[in-house]
C-alpha positions in Angstrom: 131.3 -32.6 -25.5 131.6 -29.2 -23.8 130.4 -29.4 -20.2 128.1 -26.7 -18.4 131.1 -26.0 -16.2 132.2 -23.7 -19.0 129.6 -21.3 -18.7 130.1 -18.4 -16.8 127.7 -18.1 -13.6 124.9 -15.1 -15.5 123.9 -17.6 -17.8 121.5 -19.2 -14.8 120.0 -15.5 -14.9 119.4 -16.0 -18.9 116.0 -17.3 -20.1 114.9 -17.8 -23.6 112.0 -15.1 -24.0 108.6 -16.4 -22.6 107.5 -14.3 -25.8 109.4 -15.8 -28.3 108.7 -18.8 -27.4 105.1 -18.4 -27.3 105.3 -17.1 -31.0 106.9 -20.3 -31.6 103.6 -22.2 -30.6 101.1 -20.4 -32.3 103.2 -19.7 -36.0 101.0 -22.8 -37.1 98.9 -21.9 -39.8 95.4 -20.9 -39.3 96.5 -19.6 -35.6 95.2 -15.8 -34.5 98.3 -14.5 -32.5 97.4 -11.6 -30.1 100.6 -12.4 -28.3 103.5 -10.2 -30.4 104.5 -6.9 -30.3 104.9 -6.5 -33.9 104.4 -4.0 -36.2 102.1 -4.9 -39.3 104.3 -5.4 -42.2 101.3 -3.2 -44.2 103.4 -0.6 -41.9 106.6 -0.4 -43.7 107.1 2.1 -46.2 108.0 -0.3 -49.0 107.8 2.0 -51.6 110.0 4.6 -50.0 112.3 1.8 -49.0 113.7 1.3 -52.9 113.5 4.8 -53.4 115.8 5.3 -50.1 118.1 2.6 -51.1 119.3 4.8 -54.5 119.5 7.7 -53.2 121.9 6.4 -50.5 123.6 4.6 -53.1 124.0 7.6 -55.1 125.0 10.2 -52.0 127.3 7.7 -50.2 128.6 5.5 -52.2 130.9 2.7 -51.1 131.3 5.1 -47.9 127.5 3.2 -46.9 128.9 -0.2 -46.6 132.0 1.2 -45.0 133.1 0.6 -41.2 132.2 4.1 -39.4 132.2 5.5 -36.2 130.9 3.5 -32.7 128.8 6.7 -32.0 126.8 6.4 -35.4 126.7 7.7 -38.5 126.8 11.4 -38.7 124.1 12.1 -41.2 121.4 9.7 -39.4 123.2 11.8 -35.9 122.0 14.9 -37.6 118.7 14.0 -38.7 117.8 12.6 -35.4 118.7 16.2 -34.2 115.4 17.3 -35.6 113.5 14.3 -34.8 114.1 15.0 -31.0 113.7 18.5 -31.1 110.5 18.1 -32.1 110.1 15.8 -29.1 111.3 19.2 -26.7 114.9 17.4 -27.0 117.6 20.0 -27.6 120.6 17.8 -28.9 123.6 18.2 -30.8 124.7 15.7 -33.0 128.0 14.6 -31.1 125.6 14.1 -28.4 123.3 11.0 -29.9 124.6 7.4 -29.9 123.2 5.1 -32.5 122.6 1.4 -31.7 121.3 -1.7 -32.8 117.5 -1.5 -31.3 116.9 0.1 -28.2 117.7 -3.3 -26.8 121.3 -2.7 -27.4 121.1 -0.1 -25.1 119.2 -1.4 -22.6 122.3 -4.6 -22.5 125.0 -1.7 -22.6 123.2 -0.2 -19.8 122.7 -3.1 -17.7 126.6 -3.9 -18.0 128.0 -0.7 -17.6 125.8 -0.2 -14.4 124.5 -3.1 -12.5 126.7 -5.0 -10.3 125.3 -8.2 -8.1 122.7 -7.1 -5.7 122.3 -3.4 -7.4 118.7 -2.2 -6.8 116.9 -1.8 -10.2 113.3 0.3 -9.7 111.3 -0.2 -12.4 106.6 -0.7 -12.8 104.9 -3.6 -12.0 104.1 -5.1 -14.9 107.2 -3.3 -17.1 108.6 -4.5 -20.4 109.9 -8.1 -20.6 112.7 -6.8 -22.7 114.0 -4.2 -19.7 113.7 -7.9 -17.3 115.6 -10.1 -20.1 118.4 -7.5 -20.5 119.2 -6.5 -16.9 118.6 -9.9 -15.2 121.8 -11.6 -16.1 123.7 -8.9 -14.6 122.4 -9.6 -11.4 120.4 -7.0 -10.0 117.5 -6.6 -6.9 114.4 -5.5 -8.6 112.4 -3.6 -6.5 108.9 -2.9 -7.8 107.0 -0.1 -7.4 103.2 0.6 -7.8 101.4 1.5 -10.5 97.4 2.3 -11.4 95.6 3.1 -14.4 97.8 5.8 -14.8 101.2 4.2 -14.5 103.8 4.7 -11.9 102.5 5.8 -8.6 105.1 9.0 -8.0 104.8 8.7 -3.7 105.5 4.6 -4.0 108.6 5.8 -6.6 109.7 8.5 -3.4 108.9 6.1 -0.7 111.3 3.1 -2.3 114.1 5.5 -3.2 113.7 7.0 0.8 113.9 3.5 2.0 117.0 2.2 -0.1 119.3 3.8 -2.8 119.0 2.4 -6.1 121.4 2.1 -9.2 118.5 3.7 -11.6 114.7 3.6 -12.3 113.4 2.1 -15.6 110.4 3.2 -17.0 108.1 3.4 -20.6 105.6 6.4 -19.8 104.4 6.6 -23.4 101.9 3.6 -24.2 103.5 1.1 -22.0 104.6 -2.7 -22.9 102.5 -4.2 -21.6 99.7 -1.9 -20.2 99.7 1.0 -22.9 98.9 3.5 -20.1 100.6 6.6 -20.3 101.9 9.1 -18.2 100.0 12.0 -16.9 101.7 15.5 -17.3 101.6 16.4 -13.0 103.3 12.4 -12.7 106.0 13.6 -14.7 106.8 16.5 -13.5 106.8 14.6 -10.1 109.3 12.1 -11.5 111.3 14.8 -12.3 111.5 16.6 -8.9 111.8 13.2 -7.3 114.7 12.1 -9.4 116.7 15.4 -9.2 116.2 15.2 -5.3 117.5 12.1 -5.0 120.3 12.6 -7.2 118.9 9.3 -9.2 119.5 7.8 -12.7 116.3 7.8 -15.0 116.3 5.4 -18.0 113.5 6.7 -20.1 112.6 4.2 -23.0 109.8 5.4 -25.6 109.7 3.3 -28.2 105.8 3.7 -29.0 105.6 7.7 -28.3 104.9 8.5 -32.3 102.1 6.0 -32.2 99.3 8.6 -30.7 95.9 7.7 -32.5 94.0 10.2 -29.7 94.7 13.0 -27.4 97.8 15.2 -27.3 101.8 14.5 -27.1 103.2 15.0 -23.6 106.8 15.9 -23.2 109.7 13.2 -22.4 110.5 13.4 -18.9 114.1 14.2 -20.3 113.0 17.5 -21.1 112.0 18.0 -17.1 115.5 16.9 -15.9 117.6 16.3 -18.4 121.0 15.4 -16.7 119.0 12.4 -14.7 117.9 11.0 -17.7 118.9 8.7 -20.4 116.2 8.7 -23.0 116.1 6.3 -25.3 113.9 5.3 -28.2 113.4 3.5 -32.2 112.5 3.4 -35.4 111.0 0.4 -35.1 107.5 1.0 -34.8 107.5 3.7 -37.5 110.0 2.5 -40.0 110.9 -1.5 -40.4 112.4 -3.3 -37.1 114.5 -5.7 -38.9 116.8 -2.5 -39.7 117.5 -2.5 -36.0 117.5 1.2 -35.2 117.8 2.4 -32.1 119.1 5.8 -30.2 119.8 6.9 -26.7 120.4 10.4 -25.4 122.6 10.4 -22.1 124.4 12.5 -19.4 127.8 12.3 -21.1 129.4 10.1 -18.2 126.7 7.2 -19.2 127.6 8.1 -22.9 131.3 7.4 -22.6 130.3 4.2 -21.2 128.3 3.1 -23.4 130.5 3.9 -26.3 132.8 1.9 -24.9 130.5 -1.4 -24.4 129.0 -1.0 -27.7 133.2 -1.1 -29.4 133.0 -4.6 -27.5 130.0 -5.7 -29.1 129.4 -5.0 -32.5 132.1 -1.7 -33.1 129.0 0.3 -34.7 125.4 -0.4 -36.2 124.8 -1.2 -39.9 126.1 1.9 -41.8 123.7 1.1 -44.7 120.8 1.0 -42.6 122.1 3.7 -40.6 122.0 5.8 -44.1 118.3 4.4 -45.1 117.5 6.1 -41.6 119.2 9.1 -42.3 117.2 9.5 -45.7 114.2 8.5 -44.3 114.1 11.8 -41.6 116.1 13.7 -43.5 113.6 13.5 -46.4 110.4 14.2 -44.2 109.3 10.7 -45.2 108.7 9.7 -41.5 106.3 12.8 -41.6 104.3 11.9 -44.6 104.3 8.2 -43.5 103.7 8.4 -39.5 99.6 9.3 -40.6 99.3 6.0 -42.7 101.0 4.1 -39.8 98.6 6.0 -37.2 95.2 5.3 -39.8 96.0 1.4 -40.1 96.5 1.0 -36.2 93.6 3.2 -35.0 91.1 1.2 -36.1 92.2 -2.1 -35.4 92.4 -0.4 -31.7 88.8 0.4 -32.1 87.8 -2.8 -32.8 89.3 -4.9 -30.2 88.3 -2.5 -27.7 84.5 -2.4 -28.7 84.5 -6.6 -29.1 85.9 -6.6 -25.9 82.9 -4.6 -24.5 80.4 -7.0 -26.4 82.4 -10.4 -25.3 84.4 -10.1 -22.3 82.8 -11.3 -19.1 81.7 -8.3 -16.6 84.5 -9.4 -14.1 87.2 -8.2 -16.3 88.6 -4.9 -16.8 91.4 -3.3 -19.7 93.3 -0.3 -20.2 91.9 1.8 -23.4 95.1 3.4 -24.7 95.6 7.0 -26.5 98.3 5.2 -28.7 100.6 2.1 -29.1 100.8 -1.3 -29.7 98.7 -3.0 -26.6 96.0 -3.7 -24.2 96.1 -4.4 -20.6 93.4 -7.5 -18.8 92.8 -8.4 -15.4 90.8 -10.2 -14.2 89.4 -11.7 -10.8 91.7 -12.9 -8.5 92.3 -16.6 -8.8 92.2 -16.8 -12.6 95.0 -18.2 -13.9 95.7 -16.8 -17.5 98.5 -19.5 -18.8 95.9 -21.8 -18.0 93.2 -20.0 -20.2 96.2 -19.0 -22.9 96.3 -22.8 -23.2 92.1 -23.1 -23.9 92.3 -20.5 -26.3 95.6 -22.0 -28.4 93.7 -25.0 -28.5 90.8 -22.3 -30.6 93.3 -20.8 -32.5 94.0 -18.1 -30.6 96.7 -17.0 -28.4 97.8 -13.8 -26.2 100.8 -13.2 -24.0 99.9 -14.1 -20.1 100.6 -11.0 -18.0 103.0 -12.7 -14.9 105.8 -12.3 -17.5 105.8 -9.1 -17.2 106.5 -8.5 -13.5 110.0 -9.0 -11.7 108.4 -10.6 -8.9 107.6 -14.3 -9.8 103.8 -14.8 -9.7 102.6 -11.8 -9.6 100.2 -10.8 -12.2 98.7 -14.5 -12.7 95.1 -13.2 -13.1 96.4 -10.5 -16.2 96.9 -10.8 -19.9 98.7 -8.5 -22.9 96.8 -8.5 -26.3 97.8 -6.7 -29.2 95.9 -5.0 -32.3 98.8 -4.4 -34.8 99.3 -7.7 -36.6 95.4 -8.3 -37.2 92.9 -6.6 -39.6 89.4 -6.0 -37.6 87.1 -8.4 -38.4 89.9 -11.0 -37.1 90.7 -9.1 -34.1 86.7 -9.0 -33.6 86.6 -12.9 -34.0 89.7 -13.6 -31.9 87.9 -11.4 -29.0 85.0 -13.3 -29.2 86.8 -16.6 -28.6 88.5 -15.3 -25.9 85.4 -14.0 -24.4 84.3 -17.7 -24.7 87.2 -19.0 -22.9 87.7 -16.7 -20.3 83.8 -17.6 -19.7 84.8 -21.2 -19.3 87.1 -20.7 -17.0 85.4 -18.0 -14.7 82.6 -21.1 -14.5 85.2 -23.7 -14.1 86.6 -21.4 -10.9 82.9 -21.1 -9.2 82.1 -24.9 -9.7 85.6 -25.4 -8.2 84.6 -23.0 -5.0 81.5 -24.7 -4.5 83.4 -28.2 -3.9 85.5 -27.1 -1.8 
């Protein structure tokens, strides 16, 4: 029987995802799961899908299931060219590494960069998946300060005055978990701040096509483009289980990355890779996006207006443009795994919101829900059960403050 002695000394950083296991709980049937960051399976292009599959078939032959280059397939490399320019991103193909999921990158980036006791600036709450990949590799998180708007640029110059740091991690597009965005004049700070401190931006925008409101804002890459690595999906507006994922980087982080990536998995799914080629190449993402856009939107709607009609008055949310989530906080002293647990036990479940912080315990009192896996007259009963709930346990806490 192997003992733990074989296993290296990161593993004690590695954690099965809170997430995940969450999801695990509330599969059972009958359950209402507000907890994933999934995209509705009403959202992939099916149709488009077989019709994808023969013309790569036809184009590329055996050459599809073939091994191919660690940078990506050229075709997808080429397509994506258009994709980003559209974006403001000005890109040649040779430029564009291909990966499975942006988490791929965000694992090459973390080993290719963080050594024990590196500084790692990233929001408070950020994205669970940024915490799971860079943890193991040992950095110092150091948090800074957001509001209703996201990252607080003076907090971002003040932490980077104080101590240098390896590189800032942020999603300014609908964030996971908050879905704020980034204001325009906040960027454009970012920018100035990064390029003065001669700092390493890792932009990840996985939910920036998902707009239902309002008008795009450019990718801070386009502000200062050799301080950035921007890096982003197909996940959200094609079918996640084809794993495809992109980054854009100054070319010393490229070489790197190349070079992790041989020692992973030597390249990404050529087949998919082709689908994905097809799939922008053909304009299909263009014709499609809208559909993707007109099934979320309303679901949106609804769980924002139930949430106005159940929710107690103490509790306040974010009211996204776009994306996959919304952001809850409530009074302080509220303890949300607690209330996750009450609602479970009605069927209903969220994602508490202290996962999503670096700094253990914070964010106790906050919760992540999402809209994309529900039609709207179940996200309008879930919301009223957890407007039940969260009522319990606001009177719970004042009967508890009277005793003592």
């Amino acid at each position: 029987m192997p003992d733990k002695k074989l296993l290296a000394r990161r593993t004690h950083n590695m954690g099965a995802s809170a997430i995940r296991e969450i999801l695990k709980v509330v599969s059972k049937p009958g359950m209402i799961s507000l907890a994933g960051g999934i995209p509705a399976p009403e959202s992939f292009p099916m149709t488009i899908i077989r019709q994808l599959t023969e013309t790569v078939l036809e184009k590329y032959g055996p050459s599809a299931f073939q091994y191919d280059l660690t940078e990506g397939f050229l075709p997808l490399r080429e397509a994506l060219m258009d994709y980003l320019l559209g974006k403001g991103i000005a890109a040649a193909a040779e430029q564009i590494l291909i990966s499975s999921g942006s988490q791929g990158v965000l694992d090459s980036l973390g080993k290719i960069l963080i050594d024990p006791g590196d500084r790692v600036a990233l929001e408070a709450p950020t994205y669970l998946g940024a915490l799971q990949a860079f943890t193991p590799y040992e950095p110092a998180y150091v948090q800074i300060d957001t509001d209703d708007q996201g990252m607080l640029p003076d907090a971002l110059a003040t932490a980077l005055s104080q101590h240098p740091v390896k590189f800032i991690y942020l999603v300014p597009n609908f964030q996971n978990p908050t879905g704020r965005t980034l204001p325009m004049n906040r960027r454009r700070a970012i920018a100035d701040i990064i390029r003065q401190f001669d700092t390493l931006l890792v932009e990840d925008d996985p939910y920036g096509d998902l707009r239902y409101r309002g008008t795009p804002l450019p990718p801070i890459k386009t502000l200062a483009p050799d301080h950035v690595v921007y890096i982003s999906t197909l996940s959200k507006v094609f079918a996640p289980g084809l794993r495809m994922g992109f980054c854009l980087a100054p070319d010393l982080i490229s070489r790197w990355l190349v070079l992790a990536k041989q020692g992973v998995d030597l390249h990404t799914s050529t087949f998919n890779q082709a689908l994905a080629a097809e799939y922008l190449a053909g304009g299909h993402l263009k014709r499609h996006l809208p559909r993707i856009v007109a099934l979320y939107r309303p679901r949106q709607e609804a769980m924002l207006d139930a949430m106005a009609r159940f929710f107690p008055e103490s509790f306040t949310w974010s009211a996204p443009d776009g994306g996959m989530f919304v952001w809850v906080k409530g009074p302080e002293g509220i303890d949300m795994e607690t209330v996750n647990q009450k609602a479970v036990a009605r069927m209903t479940a969220f994602v508490p919101g202290t996962y999503f912080f670096a700094r253990p315990g914070d964010g106790r009192e906050t919760m992540r829900l999402n809209y994309t896996m529900a039609d709207e007259e179940t996200l309008t009963r879930a919301i009223k059960i957890l407007g039940d709930v969260l009522g319990d346990a606001l009177m719970q806490q004042h009967v508890q403050h009277r005793v003592a």
